[in-house]
SESE-492541 format. One line per field, with one value per atom (N, C-alpha, C, O, CB): residue in one letter; x, y, z; residue number from 1; atom name. Coordinates in nm, 3 decimals, decimal comma. Glycine has a CB too. Layout:
rest: [a;...]
c1: [X;...]
c2: [Y;...]
c3: [Z;...]
nr: [NUM;...]
atom: [CA;...]
***
This chain:
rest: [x;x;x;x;x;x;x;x;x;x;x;x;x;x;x;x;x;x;x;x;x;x;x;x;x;x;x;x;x;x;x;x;x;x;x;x;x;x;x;x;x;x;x;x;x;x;x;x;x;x;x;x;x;x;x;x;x;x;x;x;x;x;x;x;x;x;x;x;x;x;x;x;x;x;x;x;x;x;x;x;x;x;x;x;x;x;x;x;x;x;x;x;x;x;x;x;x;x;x;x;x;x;x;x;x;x;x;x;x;x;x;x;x;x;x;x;x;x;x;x;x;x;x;x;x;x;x;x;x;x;x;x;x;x;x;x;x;x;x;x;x;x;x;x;x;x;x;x;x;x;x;x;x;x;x;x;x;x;x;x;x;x;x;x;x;x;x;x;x;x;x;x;x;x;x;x;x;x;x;x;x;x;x;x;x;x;x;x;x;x;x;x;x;x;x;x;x;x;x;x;x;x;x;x;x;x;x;x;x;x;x;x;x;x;x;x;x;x;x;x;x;x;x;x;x;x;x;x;x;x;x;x;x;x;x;x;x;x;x;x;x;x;x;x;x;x;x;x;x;x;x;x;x;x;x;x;x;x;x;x;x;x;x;x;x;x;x;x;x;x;x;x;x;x;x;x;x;x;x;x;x;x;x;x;x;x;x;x;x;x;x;x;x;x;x;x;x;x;x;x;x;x;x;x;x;x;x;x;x;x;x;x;x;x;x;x;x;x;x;x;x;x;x;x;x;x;x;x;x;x;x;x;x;x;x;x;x;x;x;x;x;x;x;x;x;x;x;x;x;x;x;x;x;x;x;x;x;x;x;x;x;x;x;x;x;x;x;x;x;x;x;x;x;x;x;x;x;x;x;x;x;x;x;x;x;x;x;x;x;x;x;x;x;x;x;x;x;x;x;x;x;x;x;x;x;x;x;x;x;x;x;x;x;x;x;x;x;x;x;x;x;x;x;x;x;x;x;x;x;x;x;x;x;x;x;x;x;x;x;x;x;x;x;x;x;x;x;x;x;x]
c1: [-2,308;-2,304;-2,424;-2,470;-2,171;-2,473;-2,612;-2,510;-2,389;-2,803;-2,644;-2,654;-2,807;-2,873;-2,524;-2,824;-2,961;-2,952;-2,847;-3,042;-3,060;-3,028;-3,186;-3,299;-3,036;-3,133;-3,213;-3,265;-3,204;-3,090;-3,415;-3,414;-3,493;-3,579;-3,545;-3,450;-3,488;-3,520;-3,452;-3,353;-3,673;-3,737;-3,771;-3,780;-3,920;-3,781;-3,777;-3,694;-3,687;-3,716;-3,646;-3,514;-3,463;-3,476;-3,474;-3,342;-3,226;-3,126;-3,049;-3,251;-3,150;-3,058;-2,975;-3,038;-3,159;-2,844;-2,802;-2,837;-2,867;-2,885;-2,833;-2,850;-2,746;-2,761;-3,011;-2,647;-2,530;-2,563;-2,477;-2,484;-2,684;-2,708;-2,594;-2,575;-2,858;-2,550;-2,441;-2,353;-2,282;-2,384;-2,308;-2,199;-2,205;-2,108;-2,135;-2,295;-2,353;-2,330;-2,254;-2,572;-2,430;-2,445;-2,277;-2,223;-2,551;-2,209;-2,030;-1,989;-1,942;-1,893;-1,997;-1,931;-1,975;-1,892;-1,943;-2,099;-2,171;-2,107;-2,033;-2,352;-2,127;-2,098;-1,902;-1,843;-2,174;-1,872;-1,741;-1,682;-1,580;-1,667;-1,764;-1,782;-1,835;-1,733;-1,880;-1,874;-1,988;-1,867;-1,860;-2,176;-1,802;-1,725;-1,839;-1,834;-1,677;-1,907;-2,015;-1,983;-1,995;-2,129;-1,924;-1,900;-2,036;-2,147;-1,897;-2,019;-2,115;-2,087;-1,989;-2,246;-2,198;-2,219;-2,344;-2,430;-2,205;-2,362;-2,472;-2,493;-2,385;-2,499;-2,582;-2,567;-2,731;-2,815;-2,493;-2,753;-2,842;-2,938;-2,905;-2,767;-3,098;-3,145;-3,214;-3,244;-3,237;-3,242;-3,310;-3,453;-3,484;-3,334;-3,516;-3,633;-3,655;-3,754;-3,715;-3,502;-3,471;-3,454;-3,424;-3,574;-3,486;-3,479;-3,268;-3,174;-3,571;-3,273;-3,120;-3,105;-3,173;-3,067;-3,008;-3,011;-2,885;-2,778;-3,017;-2,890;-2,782;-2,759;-2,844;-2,777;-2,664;-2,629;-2,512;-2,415;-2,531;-2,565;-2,481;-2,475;-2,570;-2,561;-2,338;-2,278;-2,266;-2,220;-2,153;-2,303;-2,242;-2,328;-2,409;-2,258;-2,271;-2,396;-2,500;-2,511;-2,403;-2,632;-2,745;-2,791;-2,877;-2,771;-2,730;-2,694;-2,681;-2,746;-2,619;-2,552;-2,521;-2,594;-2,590;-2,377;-2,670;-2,749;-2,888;-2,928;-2,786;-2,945;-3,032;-3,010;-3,099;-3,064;-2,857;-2,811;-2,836;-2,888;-2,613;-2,768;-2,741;-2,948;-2,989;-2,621;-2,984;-3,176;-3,208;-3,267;-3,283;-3,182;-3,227;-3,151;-3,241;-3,225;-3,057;-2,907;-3,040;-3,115;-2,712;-3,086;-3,107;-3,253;-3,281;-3,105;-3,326;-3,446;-3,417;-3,515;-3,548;-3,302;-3,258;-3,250;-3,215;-3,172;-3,286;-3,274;-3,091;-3,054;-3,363;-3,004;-2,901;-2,839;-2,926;-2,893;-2,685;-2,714;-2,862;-2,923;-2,656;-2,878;-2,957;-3,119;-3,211;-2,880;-3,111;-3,245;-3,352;-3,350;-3,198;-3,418;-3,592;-3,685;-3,750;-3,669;-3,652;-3,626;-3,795;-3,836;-3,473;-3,881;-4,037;-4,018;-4,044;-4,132;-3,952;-3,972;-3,832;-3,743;-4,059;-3,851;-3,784;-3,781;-3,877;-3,726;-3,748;-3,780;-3,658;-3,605;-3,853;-3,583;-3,541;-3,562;-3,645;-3,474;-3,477;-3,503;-3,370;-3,286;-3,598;-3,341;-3,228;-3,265;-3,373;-3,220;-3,066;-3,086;-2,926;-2,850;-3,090;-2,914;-2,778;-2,686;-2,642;-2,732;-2,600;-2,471;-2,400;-2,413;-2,357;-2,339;-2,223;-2,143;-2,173;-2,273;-1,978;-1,874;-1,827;-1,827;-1,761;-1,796;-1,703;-1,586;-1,558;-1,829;-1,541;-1,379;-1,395;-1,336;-1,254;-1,478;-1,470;-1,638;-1,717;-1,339;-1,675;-1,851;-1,756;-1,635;-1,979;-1,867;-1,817;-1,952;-2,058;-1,715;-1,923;-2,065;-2,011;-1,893;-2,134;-2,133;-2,131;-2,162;-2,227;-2,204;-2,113;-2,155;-2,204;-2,170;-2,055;-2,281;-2,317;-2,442;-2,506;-2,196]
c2: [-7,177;-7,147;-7,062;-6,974;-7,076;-7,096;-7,017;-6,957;-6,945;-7,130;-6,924;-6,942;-6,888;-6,786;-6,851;-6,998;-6,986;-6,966;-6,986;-7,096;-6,923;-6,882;-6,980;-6,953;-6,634;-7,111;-7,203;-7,115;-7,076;-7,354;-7,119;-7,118;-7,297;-7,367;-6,945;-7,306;-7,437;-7,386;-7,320;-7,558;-7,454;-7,396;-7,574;-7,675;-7,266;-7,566;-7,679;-7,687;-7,605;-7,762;-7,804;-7,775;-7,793;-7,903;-7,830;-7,704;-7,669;-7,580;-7,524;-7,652;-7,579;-7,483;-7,570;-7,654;-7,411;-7,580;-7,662;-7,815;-7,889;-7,604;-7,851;-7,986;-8,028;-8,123;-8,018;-7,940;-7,978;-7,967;-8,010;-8,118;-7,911;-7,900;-7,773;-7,779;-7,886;-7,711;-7,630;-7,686;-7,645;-7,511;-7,813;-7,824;-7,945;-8,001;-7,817;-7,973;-8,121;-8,049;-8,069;-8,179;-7,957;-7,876;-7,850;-7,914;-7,725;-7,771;-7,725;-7,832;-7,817;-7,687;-8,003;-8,094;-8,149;-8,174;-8,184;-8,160;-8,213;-8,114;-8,165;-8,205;-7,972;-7,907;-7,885;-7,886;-7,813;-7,871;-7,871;-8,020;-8,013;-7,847;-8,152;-8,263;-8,196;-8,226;-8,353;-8,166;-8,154;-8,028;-8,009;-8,080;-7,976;-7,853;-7,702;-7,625;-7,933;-7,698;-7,574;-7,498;-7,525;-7,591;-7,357;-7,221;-7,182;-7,227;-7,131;-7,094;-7,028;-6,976;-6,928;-7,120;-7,005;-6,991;-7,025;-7,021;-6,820;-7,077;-7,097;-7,039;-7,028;-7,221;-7,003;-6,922;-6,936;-6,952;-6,728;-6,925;-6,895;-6,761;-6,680;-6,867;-6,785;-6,661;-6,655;-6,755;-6,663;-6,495;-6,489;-6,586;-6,619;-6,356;-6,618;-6,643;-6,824;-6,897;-6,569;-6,847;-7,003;-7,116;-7,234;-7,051;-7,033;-7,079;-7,107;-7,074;-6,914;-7,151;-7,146;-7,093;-7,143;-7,301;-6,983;-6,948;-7,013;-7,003;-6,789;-7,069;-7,093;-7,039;-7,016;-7,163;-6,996;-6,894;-6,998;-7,031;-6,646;-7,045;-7,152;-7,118;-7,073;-7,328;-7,154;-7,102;-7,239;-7,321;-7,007;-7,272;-7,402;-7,453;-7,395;-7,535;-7,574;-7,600;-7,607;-7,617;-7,715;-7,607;-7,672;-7,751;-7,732;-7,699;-7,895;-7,984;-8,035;-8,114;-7,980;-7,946;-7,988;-7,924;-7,949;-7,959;-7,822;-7,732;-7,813;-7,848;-7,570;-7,832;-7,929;-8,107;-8,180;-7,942;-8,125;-8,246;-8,176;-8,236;-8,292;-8,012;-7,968;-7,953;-8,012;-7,808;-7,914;-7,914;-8,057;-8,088;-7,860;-8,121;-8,256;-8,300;-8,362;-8,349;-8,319;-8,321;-8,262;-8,357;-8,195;-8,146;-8,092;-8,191;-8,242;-7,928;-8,202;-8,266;-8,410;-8,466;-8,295;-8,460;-8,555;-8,571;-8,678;-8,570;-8,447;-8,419;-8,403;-8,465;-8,550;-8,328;-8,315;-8,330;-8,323;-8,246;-8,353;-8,386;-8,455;-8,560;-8,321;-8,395;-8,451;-8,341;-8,335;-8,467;-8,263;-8,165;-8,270;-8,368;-7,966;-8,189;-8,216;-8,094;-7,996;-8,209;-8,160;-8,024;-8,016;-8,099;-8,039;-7,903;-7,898;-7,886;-7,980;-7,774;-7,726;-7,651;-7,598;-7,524;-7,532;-7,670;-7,575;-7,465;-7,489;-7,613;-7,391;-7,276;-7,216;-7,121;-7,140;-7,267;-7,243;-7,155;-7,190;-7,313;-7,046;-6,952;-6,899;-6,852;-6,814;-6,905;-6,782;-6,680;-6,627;-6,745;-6,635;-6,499;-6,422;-6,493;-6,481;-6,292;-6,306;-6,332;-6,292;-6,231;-6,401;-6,489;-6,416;-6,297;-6,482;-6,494;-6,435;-6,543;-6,643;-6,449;-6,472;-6,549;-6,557;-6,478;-6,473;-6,670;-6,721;-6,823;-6,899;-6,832;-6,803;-6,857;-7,024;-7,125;-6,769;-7,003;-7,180;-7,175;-7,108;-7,185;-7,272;-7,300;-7,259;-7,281;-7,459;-7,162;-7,149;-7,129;-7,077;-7,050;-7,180;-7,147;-6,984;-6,962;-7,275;-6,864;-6,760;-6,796;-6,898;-6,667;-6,703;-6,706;-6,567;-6,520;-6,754;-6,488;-6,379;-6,333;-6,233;-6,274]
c3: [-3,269;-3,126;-3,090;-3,163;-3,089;-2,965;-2,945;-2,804;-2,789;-2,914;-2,708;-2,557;-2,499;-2,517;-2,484;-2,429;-2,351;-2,225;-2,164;-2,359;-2,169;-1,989;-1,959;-1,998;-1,924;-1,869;-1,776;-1,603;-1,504;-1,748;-1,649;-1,483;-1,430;-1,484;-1,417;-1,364;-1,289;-1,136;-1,057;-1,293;-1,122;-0,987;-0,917;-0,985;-1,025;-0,793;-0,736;-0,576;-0,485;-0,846;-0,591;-0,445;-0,494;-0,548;-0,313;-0,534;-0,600;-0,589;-0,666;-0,685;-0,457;-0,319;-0,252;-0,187;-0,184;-0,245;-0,115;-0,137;-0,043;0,026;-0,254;-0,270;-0,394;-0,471;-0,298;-0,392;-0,510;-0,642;-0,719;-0,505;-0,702;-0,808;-0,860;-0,982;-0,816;-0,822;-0,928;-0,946;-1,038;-0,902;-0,868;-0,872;-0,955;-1,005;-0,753;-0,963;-1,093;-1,231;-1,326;-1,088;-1,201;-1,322;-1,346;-1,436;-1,297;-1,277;-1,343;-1,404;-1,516;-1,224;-1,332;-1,363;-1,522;-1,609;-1,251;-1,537;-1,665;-1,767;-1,852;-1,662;-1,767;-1,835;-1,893;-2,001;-1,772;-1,775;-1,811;-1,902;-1,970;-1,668;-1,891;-1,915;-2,081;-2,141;-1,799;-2,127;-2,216;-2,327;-2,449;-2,113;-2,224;-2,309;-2,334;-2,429;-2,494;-2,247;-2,223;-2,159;-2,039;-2,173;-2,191;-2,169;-2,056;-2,084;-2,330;-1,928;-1,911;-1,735;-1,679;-1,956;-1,697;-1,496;-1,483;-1,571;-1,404;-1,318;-1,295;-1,162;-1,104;-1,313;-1,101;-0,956;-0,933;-1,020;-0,962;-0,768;-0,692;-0,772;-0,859;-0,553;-0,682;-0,760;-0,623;-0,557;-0,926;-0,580;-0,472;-0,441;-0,326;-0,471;-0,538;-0,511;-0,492;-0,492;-0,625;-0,478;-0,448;-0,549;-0,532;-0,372;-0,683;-0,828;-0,848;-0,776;-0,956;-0,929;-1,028;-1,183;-1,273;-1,048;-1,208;-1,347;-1,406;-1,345;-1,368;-1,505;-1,616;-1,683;-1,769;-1,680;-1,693;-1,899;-1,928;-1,860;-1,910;-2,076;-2,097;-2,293;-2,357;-2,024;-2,350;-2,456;-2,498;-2,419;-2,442;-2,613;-2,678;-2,833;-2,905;-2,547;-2,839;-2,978;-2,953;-2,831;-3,060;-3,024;-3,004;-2,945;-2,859;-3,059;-2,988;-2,948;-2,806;-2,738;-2,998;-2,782;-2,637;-2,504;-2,384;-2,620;-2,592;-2,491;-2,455;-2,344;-2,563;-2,578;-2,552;-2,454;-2,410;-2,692;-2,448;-2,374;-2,192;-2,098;-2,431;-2,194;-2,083;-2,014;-1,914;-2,113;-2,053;-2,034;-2,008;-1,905;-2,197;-2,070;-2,037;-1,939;-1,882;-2,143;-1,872;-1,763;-1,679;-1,653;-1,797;-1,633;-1,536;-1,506;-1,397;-1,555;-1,622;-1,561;-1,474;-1,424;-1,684;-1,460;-1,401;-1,271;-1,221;-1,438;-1,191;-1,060;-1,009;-0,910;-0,986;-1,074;-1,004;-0,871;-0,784;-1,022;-0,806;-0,724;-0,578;-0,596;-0,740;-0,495;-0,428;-0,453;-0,372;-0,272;-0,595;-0,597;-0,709;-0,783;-0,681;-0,666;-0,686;-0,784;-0,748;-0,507;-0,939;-1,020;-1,082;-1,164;-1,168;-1,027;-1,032;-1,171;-1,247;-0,949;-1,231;-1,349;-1,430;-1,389;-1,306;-1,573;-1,611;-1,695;-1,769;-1,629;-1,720;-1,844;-1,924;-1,867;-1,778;-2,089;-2,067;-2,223;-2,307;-1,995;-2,238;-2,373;-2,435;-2,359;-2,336;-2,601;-2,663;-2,609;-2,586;-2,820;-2,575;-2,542;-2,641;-2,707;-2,333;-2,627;-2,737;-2,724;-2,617;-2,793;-2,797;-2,777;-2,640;-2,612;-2,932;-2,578;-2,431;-2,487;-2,552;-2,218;-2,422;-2,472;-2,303;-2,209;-2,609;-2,321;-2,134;-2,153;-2,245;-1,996;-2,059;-2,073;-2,041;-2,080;-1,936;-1,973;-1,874;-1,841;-1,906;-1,662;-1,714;-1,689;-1,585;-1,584;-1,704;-1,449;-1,361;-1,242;-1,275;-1,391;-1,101;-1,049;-0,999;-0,973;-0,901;-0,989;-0,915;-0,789;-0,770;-0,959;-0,665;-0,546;-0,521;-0,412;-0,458;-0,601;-0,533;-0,619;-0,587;-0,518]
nr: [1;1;1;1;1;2;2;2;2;2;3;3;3;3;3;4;4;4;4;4;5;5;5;5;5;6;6;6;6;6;7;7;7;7;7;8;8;8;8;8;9;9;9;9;9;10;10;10;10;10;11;11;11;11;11;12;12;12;12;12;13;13;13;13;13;14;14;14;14;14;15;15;15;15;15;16;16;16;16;16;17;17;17;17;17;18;18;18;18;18;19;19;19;19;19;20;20;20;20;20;21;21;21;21;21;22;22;22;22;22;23;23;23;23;23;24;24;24;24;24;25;25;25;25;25;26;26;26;26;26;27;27;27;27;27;28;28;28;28;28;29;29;29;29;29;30;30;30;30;30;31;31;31;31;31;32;32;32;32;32;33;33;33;33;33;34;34;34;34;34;35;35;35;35;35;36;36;36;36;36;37;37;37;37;37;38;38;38;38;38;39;39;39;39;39;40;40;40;40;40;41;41;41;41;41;42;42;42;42;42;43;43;43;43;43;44;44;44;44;44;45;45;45;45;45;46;46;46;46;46;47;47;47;47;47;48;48;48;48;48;49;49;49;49;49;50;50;50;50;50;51;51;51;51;51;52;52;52;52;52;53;53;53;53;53;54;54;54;54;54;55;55;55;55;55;56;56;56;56;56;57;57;57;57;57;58;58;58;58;58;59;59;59;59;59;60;60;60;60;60;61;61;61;61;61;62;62;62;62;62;63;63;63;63;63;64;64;64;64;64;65;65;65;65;65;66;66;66;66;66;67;67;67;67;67;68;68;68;68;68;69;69;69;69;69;70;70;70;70;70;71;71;71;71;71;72;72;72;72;72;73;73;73;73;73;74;74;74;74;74;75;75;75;75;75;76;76;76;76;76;77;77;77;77;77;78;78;78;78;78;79;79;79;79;79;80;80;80;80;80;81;81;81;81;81;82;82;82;82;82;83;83;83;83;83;84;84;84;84;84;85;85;85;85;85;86;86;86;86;86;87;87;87;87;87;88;88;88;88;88;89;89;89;89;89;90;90;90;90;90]
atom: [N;CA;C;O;CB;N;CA;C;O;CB;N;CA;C;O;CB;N;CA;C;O;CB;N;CA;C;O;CB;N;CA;C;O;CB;N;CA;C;O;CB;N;CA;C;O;CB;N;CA;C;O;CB;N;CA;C;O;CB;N;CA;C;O;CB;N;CA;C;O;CB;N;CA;C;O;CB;N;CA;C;O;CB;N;CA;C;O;CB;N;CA;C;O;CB;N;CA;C;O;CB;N;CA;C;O;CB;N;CA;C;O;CB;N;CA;C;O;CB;N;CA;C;O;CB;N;CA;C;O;CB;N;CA;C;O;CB;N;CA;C;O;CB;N;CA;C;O;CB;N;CA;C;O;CB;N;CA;C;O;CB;N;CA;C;O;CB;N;CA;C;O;CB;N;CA;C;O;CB;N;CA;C;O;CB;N;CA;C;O;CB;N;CA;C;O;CB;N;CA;C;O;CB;N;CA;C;O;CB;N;CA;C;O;CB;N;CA;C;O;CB;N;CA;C;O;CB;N;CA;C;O;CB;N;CA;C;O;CB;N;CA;C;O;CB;N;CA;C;O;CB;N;CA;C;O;CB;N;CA;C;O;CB;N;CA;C;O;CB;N;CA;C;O;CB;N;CA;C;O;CB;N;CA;C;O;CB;N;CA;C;O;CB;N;CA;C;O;CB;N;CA;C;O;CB;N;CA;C;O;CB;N;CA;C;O;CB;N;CA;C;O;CB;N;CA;C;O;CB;N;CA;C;O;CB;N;CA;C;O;CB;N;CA;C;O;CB;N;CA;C;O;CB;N;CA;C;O;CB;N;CA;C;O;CB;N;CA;C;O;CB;N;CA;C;O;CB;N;CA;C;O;CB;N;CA;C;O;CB;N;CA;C;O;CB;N;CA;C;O;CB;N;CA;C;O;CB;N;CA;C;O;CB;N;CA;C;O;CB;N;CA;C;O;CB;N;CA;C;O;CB;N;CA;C;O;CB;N;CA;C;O;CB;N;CA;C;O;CB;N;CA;C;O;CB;N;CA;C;O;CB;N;CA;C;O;CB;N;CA;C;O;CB;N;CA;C;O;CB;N;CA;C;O;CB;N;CA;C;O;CB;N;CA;C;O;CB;N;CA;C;O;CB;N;CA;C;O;CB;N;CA;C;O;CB;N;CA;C;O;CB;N;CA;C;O;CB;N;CA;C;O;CB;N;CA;C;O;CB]
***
């Protein structure tokens, strides 16, 4: 089990990408959240195998819902444990 934190920059505001993202993931069995970032970006912190993390990175370059995904970046950071994938609203 790892967990990495995705930022994805692009249009990826208001175009259903979290809610792609919750669905794939919860699909996938990936622990985490994904939420808005002031600067119009999206962060992921996502818990799972290797494997599936690397499935969840590749998922996003797909253009989620109706977004338009420029960049992604994504890096280990130290393990987080989460109950479910959930989007934040704040």
């Amino acid at each position: 089990m790892q967990t990495i934190r995705i930022i994805v920059e692009g249009l990826v505001q208001g175009v259903f990408f979290r809610q792609a993202t919750k669905d794939e993931c919860d699909k996938l069995g990936i622990k985490g959240r994904v939420k808005n970032l002031p600067d119009d970006s999206v962060e992921i912190i996502a818990t799972s195998e290797k494997e599936k993390l690397q499935h969840l990175i590749e998922f996003c370059k797909t253009n989620p819902g109706r977004s338009e995904v420029k960049k992604i970046t994504a890096k280990e950071i130290p393990l987080e444990s989460f109950r479910n994938f959930s989007i934040a609203y704040f």
